[in-house]
Z-matrix of the N, CA and C atoms (Angstrom, degrees):
N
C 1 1.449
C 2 1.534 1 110.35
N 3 1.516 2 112.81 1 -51.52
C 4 1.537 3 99.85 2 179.75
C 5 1.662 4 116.46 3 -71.46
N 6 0.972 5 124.81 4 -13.31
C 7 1.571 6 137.29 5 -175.82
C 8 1.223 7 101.22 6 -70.68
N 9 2.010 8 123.95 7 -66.83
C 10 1.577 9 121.43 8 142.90
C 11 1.497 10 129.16 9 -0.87
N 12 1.623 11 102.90 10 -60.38
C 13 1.506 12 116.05 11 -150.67
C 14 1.786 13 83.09 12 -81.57
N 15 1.570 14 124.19 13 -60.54
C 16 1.450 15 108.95 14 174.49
C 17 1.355 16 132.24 15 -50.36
N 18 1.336 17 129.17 16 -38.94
C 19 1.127 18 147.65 17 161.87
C 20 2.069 19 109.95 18 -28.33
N 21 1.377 20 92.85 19 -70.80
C 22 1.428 21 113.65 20 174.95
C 23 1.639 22 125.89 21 -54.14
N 24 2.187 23 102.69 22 -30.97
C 25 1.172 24 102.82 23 155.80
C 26 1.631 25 138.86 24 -66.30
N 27 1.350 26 83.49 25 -44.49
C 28 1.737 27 105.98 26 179.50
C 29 1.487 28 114.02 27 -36.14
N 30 1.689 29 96.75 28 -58.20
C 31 1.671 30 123.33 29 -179.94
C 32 1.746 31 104.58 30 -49.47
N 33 1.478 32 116.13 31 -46.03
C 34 1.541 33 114.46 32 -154.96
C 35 1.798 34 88.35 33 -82.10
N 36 1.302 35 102.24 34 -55.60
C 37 1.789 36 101.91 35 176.64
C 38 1.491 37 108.92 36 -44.94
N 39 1.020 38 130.64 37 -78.15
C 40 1.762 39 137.87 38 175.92
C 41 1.475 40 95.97 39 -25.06
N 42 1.265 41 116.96 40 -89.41
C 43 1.807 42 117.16 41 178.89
C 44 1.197 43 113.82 42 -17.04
N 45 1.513 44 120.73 43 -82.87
C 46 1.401 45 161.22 44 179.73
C 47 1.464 46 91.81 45 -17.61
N 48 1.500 47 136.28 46 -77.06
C 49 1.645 48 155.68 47 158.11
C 50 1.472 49 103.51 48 -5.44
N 51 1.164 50 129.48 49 101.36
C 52 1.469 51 122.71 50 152.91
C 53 1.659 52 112.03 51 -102.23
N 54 1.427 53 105.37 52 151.81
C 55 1.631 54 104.55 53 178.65
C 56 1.294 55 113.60 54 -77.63
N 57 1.470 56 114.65 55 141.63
C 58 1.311 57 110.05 56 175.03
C 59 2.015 58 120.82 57 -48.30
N 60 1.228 59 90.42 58 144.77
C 61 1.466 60 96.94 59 174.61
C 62 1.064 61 105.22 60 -113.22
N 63 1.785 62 110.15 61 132.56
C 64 1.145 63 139.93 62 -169.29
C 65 1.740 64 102.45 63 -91.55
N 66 1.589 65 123.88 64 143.74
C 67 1.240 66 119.54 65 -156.17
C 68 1.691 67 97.68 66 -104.19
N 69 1.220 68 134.29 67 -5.81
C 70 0.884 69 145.68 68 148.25
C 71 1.674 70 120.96 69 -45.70
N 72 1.757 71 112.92 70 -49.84
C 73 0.984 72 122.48 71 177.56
C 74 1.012 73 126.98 72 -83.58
N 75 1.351 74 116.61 73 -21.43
C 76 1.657 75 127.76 74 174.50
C 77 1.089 76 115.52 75 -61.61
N 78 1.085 77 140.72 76 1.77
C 79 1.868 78 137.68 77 -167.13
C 80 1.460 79 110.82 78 113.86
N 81 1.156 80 116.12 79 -14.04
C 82 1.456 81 98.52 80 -165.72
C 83 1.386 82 112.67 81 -88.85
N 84 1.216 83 123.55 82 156.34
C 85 1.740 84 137.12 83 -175.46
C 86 1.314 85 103.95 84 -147.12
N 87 1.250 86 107.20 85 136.99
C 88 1.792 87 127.70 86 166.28
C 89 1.657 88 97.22 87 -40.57
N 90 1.903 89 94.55 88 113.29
C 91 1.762 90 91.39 89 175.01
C 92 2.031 91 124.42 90 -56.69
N 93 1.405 92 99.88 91 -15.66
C 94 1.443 93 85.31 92 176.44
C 95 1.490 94 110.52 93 -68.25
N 96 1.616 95 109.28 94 2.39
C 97 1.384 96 93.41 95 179.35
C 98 1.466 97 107.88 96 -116.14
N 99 1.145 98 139.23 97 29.94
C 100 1.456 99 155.98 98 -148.26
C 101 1.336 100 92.85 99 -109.81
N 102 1.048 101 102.95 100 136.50
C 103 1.674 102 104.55 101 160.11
C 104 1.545 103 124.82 102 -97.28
N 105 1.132 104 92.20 103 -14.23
C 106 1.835 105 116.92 104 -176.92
C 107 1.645 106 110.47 105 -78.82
N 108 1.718 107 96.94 106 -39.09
C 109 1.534 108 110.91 107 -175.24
C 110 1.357 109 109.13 108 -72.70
N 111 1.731 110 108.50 109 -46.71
C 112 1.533 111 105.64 110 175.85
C 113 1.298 112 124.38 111 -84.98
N 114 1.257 113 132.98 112 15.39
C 115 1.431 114 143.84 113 168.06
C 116 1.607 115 98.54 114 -88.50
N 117 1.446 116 119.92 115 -44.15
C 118 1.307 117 131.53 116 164.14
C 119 1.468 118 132.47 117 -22.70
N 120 1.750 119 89.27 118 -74.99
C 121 1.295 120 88.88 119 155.22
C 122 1.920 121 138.21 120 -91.15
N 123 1.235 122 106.66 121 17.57
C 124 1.478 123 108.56 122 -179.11
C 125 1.892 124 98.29 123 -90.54
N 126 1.565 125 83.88 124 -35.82
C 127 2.074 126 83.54 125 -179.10
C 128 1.561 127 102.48 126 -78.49
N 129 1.182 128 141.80 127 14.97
C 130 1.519 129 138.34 128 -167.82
C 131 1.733 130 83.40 129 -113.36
N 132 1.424 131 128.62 130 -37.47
C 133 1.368 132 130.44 131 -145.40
C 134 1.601 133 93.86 132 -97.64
N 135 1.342 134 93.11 133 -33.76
C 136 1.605 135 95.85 134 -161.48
C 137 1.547 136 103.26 135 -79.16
N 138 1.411 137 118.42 136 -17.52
C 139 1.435 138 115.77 137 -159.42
C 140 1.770 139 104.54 138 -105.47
N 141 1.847 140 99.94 139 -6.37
C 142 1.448 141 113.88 140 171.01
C 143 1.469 142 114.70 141 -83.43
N 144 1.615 143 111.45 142 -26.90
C 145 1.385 144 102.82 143 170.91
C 146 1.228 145 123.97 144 -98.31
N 147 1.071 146 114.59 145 -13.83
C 148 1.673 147 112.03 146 160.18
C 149 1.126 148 127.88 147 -56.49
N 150 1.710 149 116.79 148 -23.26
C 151 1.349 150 131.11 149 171.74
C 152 1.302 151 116.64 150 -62.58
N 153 2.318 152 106.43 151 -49.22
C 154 1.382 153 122.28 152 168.96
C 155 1.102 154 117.10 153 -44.36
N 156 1.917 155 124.37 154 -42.57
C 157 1.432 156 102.01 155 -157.00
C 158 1.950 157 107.09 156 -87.67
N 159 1.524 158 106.59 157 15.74
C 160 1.287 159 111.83 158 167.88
C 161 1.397 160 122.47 159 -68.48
N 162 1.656 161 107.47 160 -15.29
C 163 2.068 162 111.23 161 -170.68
C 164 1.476 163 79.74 162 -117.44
N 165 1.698 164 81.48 163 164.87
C 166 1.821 165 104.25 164 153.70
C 167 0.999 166 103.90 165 -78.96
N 168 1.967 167 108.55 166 156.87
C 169 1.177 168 130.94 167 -179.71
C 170 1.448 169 126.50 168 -66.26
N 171 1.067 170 127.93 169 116.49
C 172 1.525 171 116.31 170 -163.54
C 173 1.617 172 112.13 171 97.58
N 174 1.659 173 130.66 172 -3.69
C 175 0.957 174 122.03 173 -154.24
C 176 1.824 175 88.02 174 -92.46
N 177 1.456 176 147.71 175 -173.97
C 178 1.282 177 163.85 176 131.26
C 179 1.441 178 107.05 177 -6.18
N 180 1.506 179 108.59 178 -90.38
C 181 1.212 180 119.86 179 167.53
C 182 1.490 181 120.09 180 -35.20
N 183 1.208 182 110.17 181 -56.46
C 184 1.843 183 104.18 182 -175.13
C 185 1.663 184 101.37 183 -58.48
N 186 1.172 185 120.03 184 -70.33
C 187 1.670 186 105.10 185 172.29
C 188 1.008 187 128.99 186 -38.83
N 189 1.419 188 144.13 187 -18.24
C 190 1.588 189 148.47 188 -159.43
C 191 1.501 190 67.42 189 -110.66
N 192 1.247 191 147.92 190 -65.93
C 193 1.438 192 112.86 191 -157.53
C 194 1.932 193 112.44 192 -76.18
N 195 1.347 194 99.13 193 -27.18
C 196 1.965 195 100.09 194 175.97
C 197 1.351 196 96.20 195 -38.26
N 198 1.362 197 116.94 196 -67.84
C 199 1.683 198 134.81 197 -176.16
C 200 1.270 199 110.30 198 -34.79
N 201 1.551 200 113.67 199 -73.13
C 202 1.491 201 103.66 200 166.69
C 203 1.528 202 130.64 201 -33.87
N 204 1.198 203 118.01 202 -44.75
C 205 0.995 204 130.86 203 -156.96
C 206 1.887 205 96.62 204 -84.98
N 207 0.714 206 111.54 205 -37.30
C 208 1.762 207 117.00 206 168.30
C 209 1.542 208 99.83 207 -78.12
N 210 1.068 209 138.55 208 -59.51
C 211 1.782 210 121.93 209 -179.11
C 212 1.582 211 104.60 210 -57.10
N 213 1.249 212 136.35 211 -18.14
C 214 1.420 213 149.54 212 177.24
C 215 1.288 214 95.63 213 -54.50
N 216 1.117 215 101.36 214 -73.09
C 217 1.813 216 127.09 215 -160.32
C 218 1.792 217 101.59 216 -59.71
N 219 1.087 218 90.71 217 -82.75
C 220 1.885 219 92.57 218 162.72
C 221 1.252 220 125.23 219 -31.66
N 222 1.238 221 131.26 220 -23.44
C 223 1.576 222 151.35 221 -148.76
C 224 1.611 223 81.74 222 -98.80
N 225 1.379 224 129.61 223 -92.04
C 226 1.431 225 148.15 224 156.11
C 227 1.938 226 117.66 225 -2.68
N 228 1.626 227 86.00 226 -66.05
C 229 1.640 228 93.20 227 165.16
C 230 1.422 229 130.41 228 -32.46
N 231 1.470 230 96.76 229 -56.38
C 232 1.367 231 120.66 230 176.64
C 233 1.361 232 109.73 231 -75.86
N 234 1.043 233 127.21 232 -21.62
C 235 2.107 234 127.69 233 -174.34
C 236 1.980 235 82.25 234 -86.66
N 237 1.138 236 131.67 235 -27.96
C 238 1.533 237 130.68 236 -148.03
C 239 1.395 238 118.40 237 -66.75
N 240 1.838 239 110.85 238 -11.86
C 241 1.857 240 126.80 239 -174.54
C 242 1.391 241 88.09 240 -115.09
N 243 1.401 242 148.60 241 34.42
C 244 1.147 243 137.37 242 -176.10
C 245 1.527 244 97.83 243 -119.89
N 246 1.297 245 119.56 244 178.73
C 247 1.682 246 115.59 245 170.49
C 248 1.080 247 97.42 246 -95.87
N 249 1.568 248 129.22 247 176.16
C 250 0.945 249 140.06 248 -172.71
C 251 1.799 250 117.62 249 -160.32
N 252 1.597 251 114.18 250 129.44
C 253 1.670 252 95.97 251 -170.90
C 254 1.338 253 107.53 252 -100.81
N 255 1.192 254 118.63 253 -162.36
C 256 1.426 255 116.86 254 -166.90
C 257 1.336 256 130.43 255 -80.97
N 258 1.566 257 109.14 256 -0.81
C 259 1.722 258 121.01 257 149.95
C 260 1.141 259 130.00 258 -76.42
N 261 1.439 260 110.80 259 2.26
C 262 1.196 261 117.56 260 -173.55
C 263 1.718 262 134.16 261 95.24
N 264 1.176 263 112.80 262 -0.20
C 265 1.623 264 130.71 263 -148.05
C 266 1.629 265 95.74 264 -115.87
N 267 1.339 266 113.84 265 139.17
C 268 1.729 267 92.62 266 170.03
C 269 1.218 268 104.16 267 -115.88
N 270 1.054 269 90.22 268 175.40
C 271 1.833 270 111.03 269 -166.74
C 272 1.271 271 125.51 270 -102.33
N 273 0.809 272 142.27 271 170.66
C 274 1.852 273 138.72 272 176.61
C 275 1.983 274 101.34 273 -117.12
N 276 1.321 275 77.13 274 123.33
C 277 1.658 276 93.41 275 -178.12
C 278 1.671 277 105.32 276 -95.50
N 279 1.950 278 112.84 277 112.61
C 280 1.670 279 99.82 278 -175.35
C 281 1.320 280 83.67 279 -126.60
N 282 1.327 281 134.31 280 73.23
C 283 1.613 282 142.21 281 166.81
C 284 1.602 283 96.07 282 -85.61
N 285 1.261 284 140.45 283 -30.57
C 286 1.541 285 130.31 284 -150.14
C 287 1.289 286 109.89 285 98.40
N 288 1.537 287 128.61 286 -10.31
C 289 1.582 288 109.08 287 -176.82
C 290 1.374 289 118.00 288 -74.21
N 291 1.402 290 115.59 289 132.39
C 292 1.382 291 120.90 290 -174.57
C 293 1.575 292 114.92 291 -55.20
N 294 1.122 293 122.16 292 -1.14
C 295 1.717 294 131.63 293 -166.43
C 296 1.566 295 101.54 294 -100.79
N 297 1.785 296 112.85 295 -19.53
C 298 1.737 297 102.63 296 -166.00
C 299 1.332 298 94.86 297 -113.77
N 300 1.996 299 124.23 298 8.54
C 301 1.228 300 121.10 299 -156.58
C 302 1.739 301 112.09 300 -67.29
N 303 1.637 302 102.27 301 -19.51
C 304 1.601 303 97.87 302 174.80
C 305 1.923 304 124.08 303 -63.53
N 306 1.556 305 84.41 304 -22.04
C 307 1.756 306 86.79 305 -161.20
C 308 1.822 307 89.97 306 -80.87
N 309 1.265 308 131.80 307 -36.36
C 310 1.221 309 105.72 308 178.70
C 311 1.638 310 104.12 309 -151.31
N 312 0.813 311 166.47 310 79.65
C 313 1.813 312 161.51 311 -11.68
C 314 1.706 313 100.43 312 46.53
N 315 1.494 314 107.12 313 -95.21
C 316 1.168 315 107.62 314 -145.81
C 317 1.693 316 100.42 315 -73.97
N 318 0.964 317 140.47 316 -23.09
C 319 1.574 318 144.88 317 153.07
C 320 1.477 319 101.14 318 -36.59
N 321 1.460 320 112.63 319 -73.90
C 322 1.516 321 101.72 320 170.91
C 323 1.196 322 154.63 321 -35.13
N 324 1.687 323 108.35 322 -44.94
C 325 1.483 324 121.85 323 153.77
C 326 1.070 325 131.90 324 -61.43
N 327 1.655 326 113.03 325 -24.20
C 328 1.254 327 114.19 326 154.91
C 329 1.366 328 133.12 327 -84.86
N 330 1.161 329 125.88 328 4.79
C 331 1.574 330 133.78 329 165.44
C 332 1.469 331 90.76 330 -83.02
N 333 1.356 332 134.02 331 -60.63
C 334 1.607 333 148.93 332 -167.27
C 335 1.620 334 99.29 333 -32.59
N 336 1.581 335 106.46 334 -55.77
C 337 1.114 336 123.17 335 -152.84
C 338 2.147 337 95.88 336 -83.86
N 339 0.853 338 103.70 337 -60.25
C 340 1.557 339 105.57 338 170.26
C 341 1.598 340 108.55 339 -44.84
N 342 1.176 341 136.38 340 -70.04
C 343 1.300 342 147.13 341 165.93
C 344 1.932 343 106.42 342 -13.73
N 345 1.538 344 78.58 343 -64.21
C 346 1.777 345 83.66 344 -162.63
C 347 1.670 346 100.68 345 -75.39
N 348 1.498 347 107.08 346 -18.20
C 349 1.828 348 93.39 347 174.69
C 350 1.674 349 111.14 348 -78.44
N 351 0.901 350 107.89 349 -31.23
C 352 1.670 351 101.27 350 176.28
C 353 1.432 352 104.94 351 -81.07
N 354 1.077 353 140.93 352 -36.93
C 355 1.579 354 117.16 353 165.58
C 356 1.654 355 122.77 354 -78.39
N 357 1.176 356 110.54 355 -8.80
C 358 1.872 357 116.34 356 170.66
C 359 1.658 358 88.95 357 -69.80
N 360 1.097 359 123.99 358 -46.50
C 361 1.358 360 147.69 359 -131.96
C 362 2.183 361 84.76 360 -84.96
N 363 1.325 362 100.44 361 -51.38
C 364 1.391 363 93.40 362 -168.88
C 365 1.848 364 111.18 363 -107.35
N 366 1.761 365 100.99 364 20.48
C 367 1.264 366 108.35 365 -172.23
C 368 1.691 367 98.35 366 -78.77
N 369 1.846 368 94.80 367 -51.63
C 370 1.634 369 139.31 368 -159.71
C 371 2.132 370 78.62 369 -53.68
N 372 1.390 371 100.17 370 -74.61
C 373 1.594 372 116.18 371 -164.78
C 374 1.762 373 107.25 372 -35.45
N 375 1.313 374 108.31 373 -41.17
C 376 1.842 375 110.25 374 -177.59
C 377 1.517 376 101.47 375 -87.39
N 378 1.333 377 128.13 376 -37.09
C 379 1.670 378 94.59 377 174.63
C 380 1.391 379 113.56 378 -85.82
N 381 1.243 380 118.94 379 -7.37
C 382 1.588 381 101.60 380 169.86
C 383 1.728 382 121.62 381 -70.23
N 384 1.748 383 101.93 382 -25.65
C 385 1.363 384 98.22 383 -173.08
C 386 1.539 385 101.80 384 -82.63
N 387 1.312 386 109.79 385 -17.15
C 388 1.819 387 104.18 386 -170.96
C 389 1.387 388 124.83 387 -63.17
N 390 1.629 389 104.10 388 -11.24
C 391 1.356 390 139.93 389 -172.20
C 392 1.407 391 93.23 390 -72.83
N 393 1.437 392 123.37 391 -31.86
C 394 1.584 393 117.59 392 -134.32
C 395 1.495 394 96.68 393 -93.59
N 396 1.838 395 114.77 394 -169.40
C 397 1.403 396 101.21 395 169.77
C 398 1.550 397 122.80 396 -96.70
N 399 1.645 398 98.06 397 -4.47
C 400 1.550 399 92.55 398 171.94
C 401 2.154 400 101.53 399 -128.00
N 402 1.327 401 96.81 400 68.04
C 403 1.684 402 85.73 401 179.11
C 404 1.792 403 123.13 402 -60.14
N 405 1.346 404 125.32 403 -0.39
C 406 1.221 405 153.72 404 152.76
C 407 1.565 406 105.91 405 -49.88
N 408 0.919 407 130.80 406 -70.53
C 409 1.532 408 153.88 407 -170.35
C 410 1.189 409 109.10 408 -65.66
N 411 1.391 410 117.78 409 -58.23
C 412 1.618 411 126.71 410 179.05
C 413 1.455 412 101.40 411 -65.78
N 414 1.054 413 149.00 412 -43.99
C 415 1.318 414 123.43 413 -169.53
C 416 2.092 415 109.73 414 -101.33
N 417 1.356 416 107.35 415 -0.19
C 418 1.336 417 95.84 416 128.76
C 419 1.479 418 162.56 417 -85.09
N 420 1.158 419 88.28 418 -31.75
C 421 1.891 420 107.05 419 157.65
C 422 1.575 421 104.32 420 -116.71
N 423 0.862 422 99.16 421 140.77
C 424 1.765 423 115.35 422 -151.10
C 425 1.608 424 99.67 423 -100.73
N 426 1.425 425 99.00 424 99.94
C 427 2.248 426 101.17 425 178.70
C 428 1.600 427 92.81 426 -63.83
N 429 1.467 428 100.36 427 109.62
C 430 1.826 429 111.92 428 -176.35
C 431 1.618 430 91.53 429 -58.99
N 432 1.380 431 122.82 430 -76.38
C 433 1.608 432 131.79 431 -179.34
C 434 1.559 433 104.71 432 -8.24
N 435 1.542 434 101.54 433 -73.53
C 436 1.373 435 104.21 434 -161.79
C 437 1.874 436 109.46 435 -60.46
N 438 1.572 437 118.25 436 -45.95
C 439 1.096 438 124.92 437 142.12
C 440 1.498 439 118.36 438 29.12
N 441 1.465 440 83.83 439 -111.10
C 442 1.538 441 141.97 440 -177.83
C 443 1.927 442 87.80 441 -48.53
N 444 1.024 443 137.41 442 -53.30
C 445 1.466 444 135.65 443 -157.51
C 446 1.936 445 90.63 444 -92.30
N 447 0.757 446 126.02 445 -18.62
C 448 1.505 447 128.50 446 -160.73
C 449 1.720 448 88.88 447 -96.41
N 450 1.519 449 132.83 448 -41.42
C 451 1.233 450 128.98 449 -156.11
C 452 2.328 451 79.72 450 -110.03
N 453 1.103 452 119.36 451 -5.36
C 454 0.983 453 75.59 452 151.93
C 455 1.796 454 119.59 453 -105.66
N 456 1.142 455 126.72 454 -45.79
C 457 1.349 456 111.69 455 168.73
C 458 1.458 457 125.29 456 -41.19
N 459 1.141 458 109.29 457 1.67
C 460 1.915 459 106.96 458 169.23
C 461 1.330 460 99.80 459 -90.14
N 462 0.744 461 147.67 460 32.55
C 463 1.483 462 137.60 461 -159.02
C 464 1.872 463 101.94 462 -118.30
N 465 1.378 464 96.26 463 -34.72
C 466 1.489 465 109.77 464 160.48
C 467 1.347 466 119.45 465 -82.36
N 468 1.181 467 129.38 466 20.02
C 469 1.490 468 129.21 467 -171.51
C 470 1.148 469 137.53 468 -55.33
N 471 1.102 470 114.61 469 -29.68
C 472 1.757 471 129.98 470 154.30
C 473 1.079 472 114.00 471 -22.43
N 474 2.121 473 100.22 472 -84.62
C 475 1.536 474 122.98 473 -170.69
C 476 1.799 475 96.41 474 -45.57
N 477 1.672 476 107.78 475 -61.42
C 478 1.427 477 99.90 476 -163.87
C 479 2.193 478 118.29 477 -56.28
N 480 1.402 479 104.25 478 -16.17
C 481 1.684 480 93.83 479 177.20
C 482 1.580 481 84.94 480 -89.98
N 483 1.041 482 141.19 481 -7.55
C 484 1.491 483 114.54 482 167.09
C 485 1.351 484 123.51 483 -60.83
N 486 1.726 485 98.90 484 -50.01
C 487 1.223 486 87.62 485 -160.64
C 488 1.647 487 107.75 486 -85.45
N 489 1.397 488 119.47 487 -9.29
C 490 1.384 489 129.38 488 169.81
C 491 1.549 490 106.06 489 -41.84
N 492 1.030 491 104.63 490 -69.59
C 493 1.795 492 132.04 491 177.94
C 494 2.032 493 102.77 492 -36.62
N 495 1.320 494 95.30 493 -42.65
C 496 1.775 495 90.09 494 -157.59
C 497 1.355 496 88.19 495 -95.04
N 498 1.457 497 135.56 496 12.72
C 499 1.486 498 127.76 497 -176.14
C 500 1.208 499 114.88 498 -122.40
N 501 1.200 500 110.93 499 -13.15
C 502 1.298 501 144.43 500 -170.32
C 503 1.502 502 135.62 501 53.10
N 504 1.600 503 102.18 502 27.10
C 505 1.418 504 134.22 503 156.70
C 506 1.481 505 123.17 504 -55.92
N 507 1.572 506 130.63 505 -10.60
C 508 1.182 507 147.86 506 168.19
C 509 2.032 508 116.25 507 -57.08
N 510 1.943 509 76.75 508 -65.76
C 511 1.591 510 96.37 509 -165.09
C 512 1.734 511 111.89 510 -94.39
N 513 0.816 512 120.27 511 134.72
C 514 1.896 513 137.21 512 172.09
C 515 1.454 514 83.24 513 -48.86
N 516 1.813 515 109.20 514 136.59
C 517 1.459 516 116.37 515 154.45
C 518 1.775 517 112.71 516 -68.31
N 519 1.160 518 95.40 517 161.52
C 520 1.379 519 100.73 518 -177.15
C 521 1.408 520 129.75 519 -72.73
N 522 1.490 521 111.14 520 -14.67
C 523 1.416 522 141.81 521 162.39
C 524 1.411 523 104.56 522 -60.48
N 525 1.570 524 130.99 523 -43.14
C 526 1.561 525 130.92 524 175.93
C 527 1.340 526 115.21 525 -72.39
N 528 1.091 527 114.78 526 6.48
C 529 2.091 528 104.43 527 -153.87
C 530 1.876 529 94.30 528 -131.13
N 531 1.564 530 102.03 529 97.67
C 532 1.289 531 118.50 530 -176.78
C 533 1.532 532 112.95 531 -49.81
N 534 1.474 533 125.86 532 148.71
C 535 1.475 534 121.41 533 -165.69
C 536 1.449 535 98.48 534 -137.48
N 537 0.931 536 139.47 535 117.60
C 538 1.407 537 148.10 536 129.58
C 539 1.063 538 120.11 537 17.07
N 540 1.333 539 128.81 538 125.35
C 541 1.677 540 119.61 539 173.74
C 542 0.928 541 127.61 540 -89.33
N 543 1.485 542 114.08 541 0.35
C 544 1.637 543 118.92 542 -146.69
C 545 1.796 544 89.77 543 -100.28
């Protein structure tokens, strides 16, 4: 029976296993080579100048749409090293390959990095006011000055949780951090 019962696992695990799929292989193709993508943008272009030949030449409007019609184009350019599936749309590749790391890696680190400056930014701002004589007050009406000086020294925020961390100004001693009796 237990030989059965392993037997029967092996089978559901083995089955169960699909091979990774490669995003290359799935359908997708570099949209400059799409036919879906460049129909995309010819109906985005085509439906911008039909709008144009509504003004005179030279008028406001006709330039605000030329313009459009060049951030369009540029817009596309830039979608054109990306993959793209068979609606036409591309996709964001987050497998780890060092080749797709612009479309979502380095986007990421930079949200990471924004994120952690506005909360270094409003960590710095509450213990300085807690110091104060009305820390109540200060973080309802907001001392712009102090603010403004708090979001700029966060700007280094990294270096400063480093060195917080290696000084051990980061973490509560263990003597502060109430424990349970049970």
């Amino acid at each position: 029976m237990q030989r059965l019962f392993t037997l029967v696992l092996v089978v559901c695990l083995w089955l169960g296993f699909a091979p990774a799929a490669s995003a290359d292989v799935a359908g997708l193709v570099p949209c400059k080579d799409s036919a879906a993508f460049n129909e995309r943008l010819d109906l985005r272009v085509q439906d911008l100048e039909k709008r144009l030949d509504l003004y005179k030449a030279g008028s406001t409007p006709a330039e605000a749409l030329k313009g459009q019609i060049a951030n369009t184009q540029r817009r596309f350019d830039g979608y054109s090293n990306l993959l793209c599936g068979a609606e036409g749309l591309p996709h964001l590749i987050t497998d780890g390959r060092l080749d797709h790391a612009g479309e979502f890696v380095l986007p990421g680190l930079l949200f990471l990095y924004l994120a952690g400056w506005l909360g270094w930014a409003g960590r710095s701002y509450l213990m300085v006011t807690r110091k104060s004589d009305q820390p109540e007050y200060n973080e309802i009406q907001i001392n712009v000055p102090l603010a403004i000086k708090s979001f700029a020294t966060a700007l280094l925020w990294p270096l400063a949780a480093v060195k917080e961390t290696l000084t051990g100004e980061l973490q509560e001693k263990d003597s502060n951090i109430t424990v349970s009796p049970r």
